[in-house]
MARBANU-853422 format. One record per residue (C-alpha): residue in one letter; y, z, x. Coordinates in pm, 1 decimal. Layout:
N
<residu->a	y->Y	z->Z	x->X> $
...
***
This chain:
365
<residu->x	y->-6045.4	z->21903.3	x->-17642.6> $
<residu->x	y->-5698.0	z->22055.9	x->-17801.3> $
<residu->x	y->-5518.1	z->21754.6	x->-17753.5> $
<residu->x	y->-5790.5	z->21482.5	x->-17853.7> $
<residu->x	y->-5835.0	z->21703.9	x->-18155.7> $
<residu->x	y->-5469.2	z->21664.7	x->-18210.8> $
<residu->x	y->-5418.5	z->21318.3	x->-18152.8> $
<residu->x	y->-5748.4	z->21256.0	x->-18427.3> $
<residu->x	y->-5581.4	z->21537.5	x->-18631.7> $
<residu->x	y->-5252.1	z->21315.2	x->-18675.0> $
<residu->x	y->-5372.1	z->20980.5	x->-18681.7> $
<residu->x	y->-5671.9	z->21131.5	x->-18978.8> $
<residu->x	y->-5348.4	z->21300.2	x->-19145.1> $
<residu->x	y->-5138.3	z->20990.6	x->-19142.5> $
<residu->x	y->-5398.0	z->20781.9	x->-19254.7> $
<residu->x	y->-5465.6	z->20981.3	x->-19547.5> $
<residu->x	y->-5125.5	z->20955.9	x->-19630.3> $
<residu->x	y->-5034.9	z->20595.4	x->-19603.3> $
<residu->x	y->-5349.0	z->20502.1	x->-19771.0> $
<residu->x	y->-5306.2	z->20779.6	x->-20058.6> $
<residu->x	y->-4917.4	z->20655.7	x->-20078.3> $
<residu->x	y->-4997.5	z->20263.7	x->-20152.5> $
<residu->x	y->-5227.9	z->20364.5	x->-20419.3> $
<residu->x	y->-5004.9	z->20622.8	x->-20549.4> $
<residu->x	y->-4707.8	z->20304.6	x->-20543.2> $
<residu->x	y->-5018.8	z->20158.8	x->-20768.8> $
<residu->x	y->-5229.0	z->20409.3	x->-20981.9> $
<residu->x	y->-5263.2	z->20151.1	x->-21248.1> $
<residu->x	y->-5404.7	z->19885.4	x->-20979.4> $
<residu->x	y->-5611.3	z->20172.4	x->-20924.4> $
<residu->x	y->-5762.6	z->20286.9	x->-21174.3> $
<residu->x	y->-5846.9	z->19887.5	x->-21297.2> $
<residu->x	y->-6051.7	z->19927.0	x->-20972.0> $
<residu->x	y->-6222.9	z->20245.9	x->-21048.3> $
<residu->x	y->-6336.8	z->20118.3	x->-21403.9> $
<residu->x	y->-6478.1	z->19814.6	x->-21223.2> $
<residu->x	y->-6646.6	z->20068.1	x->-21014.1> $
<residu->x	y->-6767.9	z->20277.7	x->-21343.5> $
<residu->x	y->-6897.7	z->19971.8	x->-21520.2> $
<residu->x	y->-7227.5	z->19898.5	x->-21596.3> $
<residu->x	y->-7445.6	z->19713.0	x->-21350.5> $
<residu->x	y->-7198.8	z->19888.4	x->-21057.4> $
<residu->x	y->-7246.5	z->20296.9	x->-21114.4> $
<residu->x	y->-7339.8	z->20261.3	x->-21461.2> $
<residu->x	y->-7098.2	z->20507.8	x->-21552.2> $
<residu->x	y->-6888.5	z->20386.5	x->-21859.7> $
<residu->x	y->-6836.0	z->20746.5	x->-21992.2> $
<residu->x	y->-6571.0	z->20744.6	x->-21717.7> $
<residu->x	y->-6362.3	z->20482.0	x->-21791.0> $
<residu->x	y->-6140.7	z->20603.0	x->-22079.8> $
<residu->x	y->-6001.8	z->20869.3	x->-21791.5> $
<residu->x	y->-5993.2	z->20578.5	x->-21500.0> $
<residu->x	y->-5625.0	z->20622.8	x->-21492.4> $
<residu->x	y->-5618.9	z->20987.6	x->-21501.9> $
<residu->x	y->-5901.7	z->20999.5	x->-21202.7> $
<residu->x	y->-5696.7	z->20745.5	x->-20997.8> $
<residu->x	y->-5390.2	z->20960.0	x->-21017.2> $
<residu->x	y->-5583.3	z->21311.5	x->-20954.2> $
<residu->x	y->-5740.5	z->21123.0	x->-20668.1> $
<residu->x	y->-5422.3	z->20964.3	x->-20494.4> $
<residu->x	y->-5177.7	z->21272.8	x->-20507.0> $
<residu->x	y->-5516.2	z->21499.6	x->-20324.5> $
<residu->x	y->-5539.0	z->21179.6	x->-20086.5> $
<residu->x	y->-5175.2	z->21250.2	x->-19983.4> $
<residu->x	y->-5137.6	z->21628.4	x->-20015.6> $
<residu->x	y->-5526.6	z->21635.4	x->-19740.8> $
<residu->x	y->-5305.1	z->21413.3	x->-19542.8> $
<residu->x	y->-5032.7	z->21656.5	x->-19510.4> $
<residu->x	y->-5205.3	z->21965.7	x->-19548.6> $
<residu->x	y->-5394.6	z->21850.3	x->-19201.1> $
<residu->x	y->-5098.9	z->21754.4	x->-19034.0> $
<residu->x	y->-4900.2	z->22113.5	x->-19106.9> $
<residu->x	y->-5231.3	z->22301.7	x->-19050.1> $
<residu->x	y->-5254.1	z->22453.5	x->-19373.1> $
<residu->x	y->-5528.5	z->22588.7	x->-19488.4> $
<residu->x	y->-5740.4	z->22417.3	x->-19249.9> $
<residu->x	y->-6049.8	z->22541.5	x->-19402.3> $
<residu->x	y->-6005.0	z->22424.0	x->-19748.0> $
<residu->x	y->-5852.8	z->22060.5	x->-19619.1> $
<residu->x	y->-6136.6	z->22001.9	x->-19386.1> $
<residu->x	y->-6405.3	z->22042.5	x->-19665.2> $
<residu->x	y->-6180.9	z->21838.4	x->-19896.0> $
<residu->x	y->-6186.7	z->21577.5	x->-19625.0> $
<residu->x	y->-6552.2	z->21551.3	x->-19552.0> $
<residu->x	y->-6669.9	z->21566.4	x->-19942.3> $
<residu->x	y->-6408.9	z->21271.7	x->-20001.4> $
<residu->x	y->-6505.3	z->21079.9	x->-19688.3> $
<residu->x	y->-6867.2	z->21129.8	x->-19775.4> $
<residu->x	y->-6852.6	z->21026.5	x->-20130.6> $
<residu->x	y->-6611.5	z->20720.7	x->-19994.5> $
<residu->x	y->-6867.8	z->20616.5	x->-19792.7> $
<residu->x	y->-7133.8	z->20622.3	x->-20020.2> $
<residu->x	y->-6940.7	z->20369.8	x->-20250.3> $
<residu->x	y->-6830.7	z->20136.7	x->-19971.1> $
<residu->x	y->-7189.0	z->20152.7	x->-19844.8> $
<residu->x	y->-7319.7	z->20088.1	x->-20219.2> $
<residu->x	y->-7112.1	z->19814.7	x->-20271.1> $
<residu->x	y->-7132.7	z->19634.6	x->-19972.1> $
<residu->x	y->-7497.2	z->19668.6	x->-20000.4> $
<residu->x	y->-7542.5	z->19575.7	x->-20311.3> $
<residu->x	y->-7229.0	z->19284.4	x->-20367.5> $
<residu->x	y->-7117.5	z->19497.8	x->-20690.6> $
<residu->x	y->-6701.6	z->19560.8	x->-20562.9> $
<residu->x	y->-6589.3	z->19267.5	x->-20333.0> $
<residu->x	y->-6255.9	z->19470.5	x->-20263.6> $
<residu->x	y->-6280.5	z->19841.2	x->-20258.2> $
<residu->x	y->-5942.7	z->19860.7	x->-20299.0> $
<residu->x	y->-5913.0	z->20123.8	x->-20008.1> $
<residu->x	y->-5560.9	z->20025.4	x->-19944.4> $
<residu->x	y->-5452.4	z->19829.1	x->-20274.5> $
<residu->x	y->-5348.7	z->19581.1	x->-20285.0> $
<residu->x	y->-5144.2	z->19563.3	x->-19950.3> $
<residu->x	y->-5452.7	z->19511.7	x->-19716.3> $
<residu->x	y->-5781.5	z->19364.0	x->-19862.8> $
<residu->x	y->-6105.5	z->19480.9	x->-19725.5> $
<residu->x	y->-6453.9	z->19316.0	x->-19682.1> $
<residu->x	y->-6681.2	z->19582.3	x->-19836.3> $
<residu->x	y->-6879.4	z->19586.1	x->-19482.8> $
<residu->x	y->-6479.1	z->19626.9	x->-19352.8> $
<residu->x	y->-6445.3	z->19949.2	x->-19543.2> $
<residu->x	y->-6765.7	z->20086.1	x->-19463.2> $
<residu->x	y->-6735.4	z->20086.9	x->-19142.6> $
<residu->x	y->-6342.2	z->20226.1	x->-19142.1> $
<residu->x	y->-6536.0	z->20513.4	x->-19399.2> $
<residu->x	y->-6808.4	z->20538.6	x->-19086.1> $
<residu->x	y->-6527.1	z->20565.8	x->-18844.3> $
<residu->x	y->-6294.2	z->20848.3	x->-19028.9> $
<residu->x	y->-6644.5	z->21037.9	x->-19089.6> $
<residu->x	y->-6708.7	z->21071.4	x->-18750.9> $
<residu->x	y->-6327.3	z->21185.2	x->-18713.6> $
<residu->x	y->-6344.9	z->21449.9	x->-19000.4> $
<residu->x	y->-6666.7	z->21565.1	x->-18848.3> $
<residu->x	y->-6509.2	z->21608.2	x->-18492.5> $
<residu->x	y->-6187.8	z->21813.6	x->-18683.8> $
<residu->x	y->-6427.2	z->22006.0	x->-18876.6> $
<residu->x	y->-6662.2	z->22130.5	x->-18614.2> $
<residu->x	y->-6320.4	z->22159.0	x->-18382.2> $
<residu->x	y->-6128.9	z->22355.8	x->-18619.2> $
<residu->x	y->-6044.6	z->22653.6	x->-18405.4> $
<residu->x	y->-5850.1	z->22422.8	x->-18275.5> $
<residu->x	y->-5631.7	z->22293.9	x->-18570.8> $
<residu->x	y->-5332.6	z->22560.1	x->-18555.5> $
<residu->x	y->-5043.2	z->22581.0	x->-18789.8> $
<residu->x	y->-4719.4	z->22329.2	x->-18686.6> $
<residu->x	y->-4500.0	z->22566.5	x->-18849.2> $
<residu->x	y->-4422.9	z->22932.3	x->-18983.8> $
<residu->x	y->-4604.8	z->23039.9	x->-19325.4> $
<residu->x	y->-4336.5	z->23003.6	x->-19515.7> $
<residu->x	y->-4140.1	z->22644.3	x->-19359.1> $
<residu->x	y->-4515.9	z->22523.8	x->-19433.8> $
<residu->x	y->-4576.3	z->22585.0	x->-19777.5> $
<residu->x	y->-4186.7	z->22463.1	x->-19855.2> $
<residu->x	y->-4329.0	z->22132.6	x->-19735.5> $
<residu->x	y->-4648.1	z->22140.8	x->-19927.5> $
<residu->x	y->-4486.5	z->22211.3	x->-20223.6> $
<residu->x	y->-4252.8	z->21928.8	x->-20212.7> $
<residu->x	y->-4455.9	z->21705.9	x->-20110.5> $
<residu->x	y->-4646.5	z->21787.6	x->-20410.1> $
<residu->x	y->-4332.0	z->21765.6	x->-20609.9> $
<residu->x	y->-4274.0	z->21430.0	x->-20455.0> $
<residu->x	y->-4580.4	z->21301.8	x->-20551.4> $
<residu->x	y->-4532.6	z->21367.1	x->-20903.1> $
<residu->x	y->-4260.8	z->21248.4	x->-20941.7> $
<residu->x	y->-4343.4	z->20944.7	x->-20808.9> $
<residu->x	y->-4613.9	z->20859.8	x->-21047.5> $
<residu->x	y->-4413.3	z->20976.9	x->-21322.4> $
<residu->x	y->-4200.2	z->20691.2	x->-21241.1> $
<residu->x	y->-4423.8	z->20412.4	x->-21176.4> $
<residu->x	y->-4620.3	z->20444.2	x->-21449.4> $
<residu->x	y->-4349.1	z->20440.8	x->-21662.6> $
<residu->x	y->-4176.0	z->20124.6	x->-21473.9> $
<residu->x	y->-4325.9	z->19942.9	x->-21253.3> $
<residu->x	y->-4482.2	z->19998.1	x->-20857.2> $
<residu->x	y->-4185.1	z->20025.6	x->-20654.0> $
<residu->x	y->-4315.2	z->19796.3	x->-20387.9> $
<residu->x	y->-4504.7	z->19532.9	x->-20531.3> $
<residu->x	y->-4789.3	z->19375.8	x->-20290.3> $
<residu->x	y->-4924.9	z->19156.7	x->-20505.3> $
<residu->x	y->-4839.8	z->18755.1	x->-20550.1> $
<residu->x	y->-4647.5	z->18771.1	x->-20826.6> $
<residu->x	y->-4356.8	z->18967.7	x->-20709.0> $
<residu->x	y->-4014.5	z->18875.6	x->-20787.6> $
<residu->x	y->-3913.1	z->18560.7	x->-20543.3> $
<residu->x	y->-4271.2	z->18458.5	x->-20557.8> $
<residu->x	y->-4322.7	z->18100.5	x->-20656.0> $
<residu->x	y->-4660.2	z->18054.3	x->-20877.2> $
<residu->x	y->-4713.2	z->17698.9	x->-20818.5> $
<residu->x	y->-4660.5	z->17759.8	x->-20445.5> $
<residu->x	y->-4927.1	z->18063.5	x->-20470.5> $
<residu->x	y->-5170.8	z->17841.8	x->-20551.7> $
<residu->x	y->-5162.3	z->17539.4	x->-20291.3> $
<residu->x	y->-5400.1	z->17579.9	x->-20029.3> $
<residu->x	y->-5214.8	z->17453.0	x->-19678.1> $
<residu->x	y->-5345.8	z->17146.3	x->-19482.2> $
<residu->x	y->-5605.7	z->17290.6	x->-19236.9> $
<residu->x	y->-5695.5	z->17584.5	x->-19400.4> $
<residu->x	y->-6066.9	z->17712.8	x->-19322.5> $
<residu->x	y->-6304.5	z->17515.0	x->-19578.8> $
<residu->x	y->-6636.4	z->17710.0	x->-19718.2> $
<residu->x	y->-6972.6	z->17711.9	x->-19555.5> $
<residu->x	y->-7292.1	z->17661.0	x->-19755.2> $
<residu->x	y->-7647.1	z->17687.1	x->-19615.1> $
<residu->x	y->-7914.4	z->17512.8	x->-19759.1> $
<residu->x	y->-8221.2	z->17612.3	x->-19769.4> $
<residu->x	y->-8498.7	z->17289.7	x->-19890.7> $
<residu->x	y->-8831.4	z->17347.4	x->-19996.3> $
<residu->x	y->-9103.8	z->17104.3	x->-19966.4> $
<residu->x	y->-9453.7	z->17102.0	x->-20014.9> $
<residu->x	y->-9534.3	z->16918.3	x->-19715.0> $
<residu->x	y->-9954.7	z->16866.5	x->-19630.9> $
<residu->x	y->-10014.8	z->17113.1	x->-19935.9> $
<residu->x	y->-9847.7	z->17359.6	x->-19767.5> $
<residu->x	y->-9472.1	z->17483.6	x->-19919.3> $
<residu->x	y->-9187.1	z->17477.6	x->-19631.6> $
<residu->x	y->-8850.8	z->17613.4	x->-19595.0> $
<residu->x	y->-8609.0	z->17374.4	x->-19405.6> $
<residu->x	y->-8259.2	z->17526.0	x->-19338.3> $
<residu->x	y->-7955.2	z->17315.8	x->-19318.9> $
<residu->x	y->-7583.3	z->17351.7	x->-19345.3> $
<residu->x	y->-7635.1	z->17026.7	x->-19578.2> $
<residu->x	y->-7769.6	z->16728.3	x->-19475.4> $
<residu->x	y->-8052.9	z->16663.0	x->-19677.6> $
<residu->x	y->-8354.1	z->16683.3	x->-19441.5> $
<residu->x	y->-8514.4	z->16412.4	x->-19292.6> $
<residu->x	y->-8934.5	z->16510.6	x->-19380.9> $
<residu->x	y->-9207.4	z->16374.1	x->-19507.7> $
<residu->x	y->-9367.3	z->16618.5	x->-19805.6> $
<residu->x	y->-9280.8	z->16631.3	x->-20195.7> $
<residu->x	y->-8923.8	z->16789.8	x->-20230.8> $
<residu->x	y->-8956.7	z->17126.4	x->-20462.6> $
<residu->x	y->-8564.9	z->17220.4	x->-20477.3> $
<residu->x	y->-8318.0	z->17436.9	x->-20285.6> $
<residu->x	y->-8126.3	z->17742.6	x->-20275.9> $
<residu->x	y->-7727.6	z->17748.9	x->-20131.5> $
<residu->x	y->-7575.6	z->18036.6	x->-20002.1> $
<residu->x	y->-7244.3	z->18056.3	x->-19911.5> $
<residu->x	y->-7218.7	z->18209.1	x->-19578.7> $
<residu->x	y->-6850.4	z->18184.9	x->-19395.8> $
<residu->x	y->-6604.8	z->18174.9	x->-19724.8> $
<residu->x	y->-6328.4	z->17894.6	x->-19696.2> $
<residu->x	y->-5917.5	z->17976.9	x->-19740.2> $
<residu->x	y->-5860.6	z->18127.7	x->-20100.3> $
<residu->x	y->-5471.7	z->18083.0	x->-20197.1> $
<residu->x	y->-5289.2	z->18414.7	x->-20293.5> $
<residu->x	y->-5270.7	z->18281.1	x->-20664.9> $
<residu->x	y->-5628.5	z->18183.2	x->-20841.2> $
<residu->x	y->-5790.7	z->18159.4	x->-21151.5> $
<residu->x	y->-5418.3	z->18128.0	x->-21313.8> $
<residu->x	y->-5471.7	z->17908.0	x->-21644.8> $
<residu->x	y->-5202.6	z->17920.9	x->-21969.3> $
<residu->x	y->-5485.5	z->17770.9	x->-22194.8> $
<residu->x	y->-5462.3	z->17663.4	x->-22566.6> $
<residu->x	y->-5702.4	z->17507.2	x->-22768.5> $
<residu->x	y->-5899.9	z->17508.1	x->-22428.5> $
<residu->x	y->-5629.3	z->17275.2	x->-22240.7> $
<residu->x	y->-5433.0	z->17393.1	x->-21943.9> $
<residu->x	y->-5087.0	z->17379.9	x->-21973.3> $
<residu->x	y->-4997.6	z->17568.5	x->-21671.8> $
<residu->x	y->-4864.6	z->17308.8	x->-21462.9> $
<residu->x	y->-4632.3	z->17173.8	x->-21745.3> $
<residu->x	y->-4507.6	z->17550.3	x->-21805.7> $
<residu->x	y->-4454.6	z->17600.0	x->-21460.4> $
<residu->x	y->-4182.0	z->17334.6	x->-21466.5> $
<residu->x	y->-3994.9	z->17445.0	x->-21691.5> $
<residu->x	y->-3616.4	z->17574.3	x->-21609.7> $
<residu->x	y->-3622.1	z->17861.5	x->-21824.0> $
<residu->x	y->-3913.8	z->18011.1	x->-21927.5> $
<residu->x	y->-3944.1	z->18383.6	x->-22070.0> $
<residu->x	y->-4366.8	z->18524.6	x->-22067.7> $
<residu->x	y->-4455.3	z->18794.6	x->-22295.3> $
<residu->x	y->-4781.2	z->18884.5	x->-22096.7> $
<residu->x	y->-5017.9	z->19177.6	x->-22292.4> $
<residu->x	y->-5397.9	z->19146.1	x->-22156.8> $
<residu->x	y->-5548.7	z->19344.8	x->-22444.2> $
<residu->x	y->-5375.9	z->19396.4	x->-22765.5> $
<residu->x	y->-5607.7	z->19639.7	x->-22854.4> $
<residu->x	y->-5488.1	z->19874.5	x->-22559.5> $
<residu->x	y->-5085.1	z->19754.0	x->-22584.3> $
<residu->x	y->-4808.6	z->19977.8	x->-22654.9> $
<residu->x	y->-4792.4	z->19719.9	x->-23017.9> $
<residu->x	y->-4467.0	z->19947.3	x->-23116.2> $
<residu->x	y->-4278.0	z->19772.8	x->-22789.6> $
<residu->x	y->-4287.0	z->19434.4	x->-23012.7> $
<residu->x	y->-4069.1	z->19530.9	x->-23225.1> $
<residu->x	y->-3807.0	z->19580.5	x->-22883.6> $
<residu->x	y->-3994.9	z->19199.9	x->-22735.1> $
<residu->x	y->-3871.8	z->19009.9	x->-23059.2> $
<residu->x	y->-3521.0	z->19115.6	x->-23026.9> $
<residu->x	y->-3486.9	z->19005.6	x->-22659.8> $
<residu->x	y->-3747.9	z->18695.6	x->-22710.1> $
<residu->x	y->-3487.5	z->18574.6	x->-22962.6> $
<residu->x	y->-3182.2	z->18625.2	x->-22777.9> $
<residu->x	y->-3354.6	z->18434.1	x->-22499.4> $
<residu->x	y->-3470.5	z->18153.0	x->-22726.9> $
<residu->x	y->-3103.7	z->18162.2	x->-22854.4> $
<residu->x	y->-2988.8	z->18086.9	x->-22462.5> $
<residu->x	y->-3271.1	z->17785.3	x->-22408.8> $
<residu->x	y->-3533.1	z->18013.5	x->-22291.3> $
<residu->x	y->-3878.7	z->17868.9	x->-22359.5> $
<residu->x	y->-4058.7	z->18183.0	x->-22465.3> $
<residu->x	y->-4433.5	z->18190.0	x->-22454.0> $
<residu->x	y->-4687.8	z->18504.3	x->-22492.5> $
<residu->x	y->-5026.5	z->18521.0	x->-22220.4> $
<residu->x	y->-5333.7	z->18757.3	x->-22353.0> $
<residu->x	y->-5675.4	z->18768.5	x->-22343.9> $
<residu->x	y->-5680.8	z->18868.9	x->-22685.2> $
<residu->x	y->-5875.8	z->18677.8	x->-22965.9> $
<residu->x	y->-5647.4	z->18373.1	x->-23144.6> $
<residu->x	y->-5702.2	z->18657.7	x->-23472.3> $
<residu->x	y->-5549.6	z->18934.9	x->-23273.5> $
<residu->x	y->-5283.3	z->18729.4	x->-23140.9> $
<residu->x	y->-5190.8	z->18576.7	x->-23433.1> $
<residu->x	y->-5227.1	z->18869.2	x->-23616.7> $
<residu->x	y->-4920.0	z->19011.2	x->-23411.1> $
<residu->x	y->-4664.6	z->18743.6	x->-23399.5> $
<residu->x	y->-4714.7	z->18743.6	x->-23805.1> $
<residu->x	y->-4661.4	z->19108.6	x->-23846.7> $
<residu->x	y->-4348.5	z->19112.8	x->-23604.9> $
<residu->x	y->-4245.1	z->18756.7	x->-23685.7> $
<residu->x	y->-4228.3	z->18650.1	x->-23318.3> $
<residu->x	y->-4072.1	z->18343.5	x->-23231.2> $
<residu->x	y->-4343.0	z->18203.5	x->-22981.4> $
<residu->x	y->-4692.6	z->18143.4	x->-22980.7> $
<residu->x	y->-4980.6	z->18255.2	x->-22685.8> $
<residu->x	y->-5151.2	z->18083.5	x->-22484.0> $
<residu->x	y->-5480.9	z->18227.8	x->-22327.2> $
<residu->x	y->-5529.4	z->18341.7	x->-21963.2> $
<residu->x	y->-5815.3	z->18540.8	x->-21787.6> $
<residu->x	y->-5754.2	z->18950.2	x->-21809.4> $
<residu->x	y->-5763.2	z->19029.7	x->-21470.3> $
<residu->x	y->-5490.3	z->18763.2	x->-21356.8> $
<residu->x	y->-5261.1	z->18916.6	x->-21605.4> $
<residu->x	y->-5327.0	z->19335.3	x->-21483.7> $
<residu->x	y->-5227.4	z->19157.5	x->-21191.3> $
<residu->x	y->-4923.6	z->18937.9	x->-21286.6> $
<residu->x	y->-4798.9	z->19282.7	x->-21444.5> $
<residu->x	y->-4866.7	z->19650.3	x->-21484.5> $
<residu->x	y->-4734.1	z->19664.5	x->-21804.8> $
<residu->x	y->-4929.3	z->19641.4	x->-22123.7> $
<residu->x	y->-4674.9	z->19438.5	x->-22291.6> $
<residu->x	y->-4451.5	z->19331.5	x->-21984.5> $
<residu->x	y->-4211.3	z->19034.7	x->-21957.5> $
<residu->x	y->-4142.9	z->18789.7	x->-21694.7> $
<residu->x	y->-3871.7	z->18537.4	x->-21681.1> $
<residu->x	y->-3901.7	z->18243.5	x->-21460.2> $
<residu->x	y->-3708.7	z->17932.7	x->-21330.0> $
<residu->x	y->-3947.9	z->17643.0	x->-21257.2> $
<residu->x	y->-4250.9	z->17861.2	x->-21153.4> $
<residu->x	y->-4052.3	z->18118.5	x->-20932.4> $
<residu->x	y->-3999.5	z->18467.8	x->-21070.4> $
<residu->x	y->-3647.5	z->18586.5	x->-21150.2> $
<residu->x	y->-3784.6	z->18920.3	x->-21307.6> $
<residu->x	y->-4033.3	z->19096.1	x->-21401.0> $
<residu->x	y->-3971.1	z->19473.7	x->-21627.8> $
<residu->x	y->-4253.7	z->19735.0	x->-21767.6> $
<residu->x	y->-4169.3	z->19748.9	x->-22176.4> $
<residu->x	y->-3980.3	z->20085.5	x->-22107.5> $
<residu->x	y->-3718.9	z->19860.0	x->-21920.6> $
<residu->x	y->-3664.5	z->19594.4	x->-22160.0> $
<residu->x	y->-3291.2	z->19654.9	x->-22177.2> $
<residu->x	y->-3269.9	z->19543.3	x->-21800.0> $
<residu->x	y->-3359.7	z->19169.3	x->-21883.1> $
<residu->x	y->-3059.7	z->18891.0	x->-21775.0> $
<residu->x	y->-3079.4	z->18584.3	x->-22007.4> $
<residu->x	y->-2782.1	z->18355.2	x->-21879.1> $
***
């Protein structure tokens, strides 16, 4: 029993850890998921969301230090309740969600593994029967290391953590696992490859056949019956290949001029999603480096989902040089976690990509 405990106690530990680590790379990502999760018609609980981002970094840096803490065998007691009431509570919301469609990706792991809800309710089953096994093993869960070595690597790890955050919130994720990184090519992102798994549908017809109403079920083929049709219901059932990029417009005037943009040799985006929660001050810093790439035969463009008002509003007040084009809000928090951040790109593929505080960084040549 010591060493299965141990092996579970390690592989529970280091799973904490990776998992609390790519959402700690991410705590914006993050916390964009938690207010999905707070919303109403999902927990109802839109009190919450003003603090999403403080929640998701509370959340992540316990994630990591439980990982740890169970891996040094510190204060086993403490960690192994910790555990349990977050597995618990995690498996409540993978459970609800799956159950219920609300969250398709819990976002258990960011954005570097995607998840089925079903997918992470049953990893949240699996680690619960794990924590349970450590928990009602504990006597078993000994220290790795002497008092004082141990909390020396608590401490830093805490320290560590921090720090971390503190950085990529004020730059940007240090690994980026989304498809916009820098190399990425947009265009590209959205092709779907010859082959690739199509959608399933089922169709279910109703008929009132003999004064009698019948359900006929067919993947669809419209069924061969005699009766008066009534209409049918489609359900998707086995979902087809979705490409990495999606739901990526650069609208104006409600025409898409994405695939013209994406041509283009130099092109500089000013991408804010809501102007009403941007850093506006920054714009000020964006029209100085807009017009120096303008000056150098940079098309410059700006991508919100702000109102034409708001949007106009700002390029008056700071007498930007470019106009913006509309785009959906959650392709942009994903395109950049940066409320204003800039992108430069040659022909669709992304040269760079900087947070506001990093501004200064930005190559025009």
């Amino acid at each position: 029993m010591r060493y299965i405990l141990g092996i579970v106690r390690i592989f529970v530990g280091v799973l904490f850890i990776i998992s609390g680590y790519i959402k700690l790379n991410d705590p914006v990502g993050f916390s964009f998921k938690l207010e999905e999760y707070f919303s109403q018609g999902v927990l109802d609980l839109p009190f919450f969301e003003p603090y999403a981002l403080a929640i998701s970094i509370f959340v992540v840096i316990l994630e990591v230090l439980l990982g740890v803490l169970l891996i040094v065998g510190y204060k086993v007691k403490y960690t192994l309740w910790s555990l349990l009431g977050m597995i618990v509570f995690f498996t409540f919301l993978t459970f609800y969600s799956a159950y219920f469609n609300k969250v398709t990706d819990c976002g258990c792991f960011g954005d570097a593994i995607k998840l089925t809800p079903w997918e992470s309710f049953t990893k949240d089953v699996v680690l619960l029967v794990l924590i349970l096994l450590l928990f009602f093993g504990r006597k078993y869960i000994k220290p790795l290391f002497r008092p004082f070595t141990t909390k020396v690597i608590v401490a830093l790890s805490l320290v560590a953590c921090v720090v971390y955050a503190y950085y990529v919130l004020n730059h940007l994720p240090v690994i980026d696992f989304r498809p916009y990184e820098i190399g990425k090519n947009i265009e590209e992102g959205m092709g779907v490859p010859e082959g690739a798994p199509k959608p399933v549908y089922e169709y279910a017809w109703k008929f009132n056949i003999n004064g009698k109403e019948e359900v006929i079920v067919t993947n669809g083929d419209y069924p061969t019956v005699e009766g008066e049709f009534i209409g049918v219901e489609t359900e998707e059932i086995q979902k087809g290949y979705e490409p990495p990029v999606h739901d990526f417009t650069i609208e104006q005037n409600g025409e898409d001029f994405a695939a013209g943009l994406l041509q283009e040799p130099k092109l500089v985006m000013v991408i804010a999603y809501d102007l009403r929660k941007s850093d506006l001050d920054m714009f000020g810093q964006i029209k100085k480096v807009t017009d120096e790439a303008s000056d150098k035969g940079y098309k410059v463009i700006g991508m919100s989902a702000s109102s034409f008002d708001q949007t106009n509003e700002l390029v008056k007040k700071y007498n930007l040089g470019f106009d913006f084009y509309f785009t959906d809000e959650t392709t942009l928090k994903t395109i950049v976690r940066s409320n204003p951040g800039v992108l430069v790109l040659k022909k669709g593929t992304i040269e760079q990509k900087v947070h506001y505080n990093d501004l200064d960084e930005l190559v025009f040549d």
